[in-house]
C-alpha positions in Angstrom: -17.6 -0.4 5.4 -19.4 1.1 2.7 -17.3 2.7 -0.3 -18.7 5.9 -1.9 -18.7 6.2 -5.8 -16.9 8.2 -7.4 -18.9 11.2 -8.9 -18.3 11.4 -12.6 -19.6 15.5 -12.3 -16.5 17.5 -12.2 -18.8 19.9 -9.9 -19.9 16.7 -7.6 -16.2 15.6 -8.1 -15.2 18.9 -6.1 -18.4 18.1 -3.6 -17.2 14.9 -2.9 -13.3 16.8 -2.5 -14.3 19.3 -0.3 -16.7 16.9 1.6 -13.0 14.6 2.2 -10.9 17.3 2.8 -13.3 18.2 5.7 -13.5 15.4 7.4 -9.7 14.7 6.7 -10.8 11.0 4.8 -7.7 10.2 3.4 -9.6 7.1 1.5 -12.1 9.3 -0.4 -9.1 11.5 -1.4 -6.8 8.9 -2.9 -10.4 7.2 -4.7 -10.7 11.3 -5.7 -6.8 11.5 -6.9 -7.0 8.2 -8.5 -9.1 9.0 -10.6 -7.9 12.1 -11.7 -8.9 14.9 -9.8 -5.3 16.9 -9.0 -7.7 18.9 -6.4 -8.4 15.4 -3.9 -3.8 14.5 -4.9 -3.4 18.4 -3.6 -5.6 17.9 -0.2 -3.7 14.2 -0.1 -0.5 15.9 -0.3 -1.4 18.5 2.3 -2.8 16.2 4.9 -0.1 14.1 4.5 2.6 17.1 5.2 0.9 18.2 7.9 0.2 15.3 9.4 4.4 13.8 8.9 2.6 11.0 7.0 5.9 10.1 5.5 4.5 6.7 3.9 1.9 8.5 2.4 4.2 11.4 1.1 6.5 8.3 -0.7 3.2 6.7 -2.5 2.4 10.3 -3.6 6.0 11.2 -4.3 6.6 7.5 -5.9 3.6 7.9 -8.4 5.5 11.0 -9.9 3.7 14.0 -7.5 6.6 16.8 -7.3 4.9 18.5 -4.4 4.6 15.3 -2.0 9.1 14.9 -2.9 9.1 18.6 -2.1 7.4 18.1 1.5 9.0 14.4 2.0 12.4 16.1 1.7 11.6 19.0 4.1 10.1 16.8 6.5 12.9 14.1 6.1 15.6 17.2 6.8 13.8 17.8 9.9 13.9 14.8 11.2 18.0 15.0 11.2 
C-alpha cells in the first residue's frame, strides 16, 4: 500500500481533505489531522459519528477533541 505525503500547501492540504473526505479514507484524514489540519480532525470526527465508530470517537475524544466526547456521549446514550 502506498502512503500519500502529506501536502505542506495549506491550499493542497485542503485538496488532499476534500479528496479524503470524498472517498471517506479515514487513513488520509488522521495523516491530515495529525499533522495539524483541524479541517481533516472535523471530517474524522464526522465520519466517525455517523458511522458509530465508537473506537475512533475515543482516540479523537482521548487526544483532547471536545467535539468527538460530544458525539461519543450521544451515541453512548443511545445505545442504553
Amino acid at each position: 500500500m502506498t502512503v500519500t505525503p502529506v501536502p505542506s500547501d495549506p491550499d493542497d492540504v485542503a485538496l488532499a481533505v476534500e479528496a479524503a473526505i470524498e472517498s471517506e479514507d479515514l487513513a488520509a484524514l488522521r495523516r491530515l489531522a495529525d499533522t495539524g489540519s483541524s479541517d481533516a480532525e472535523d471530517a474524522l470526527v464526522e465520519l466517525a459519528a455517523e458511522r458509530g465508530d465508537l473506537v475512533e470517537l475515543r482516540r479523537l475524544a482521548a487526544a483532547g477533541n471536545t467535539d468527538a466526547a460530544d458525539e461519543l456521549l450521544e451515541l453512548e446514550e443511545e445505545e442504553e
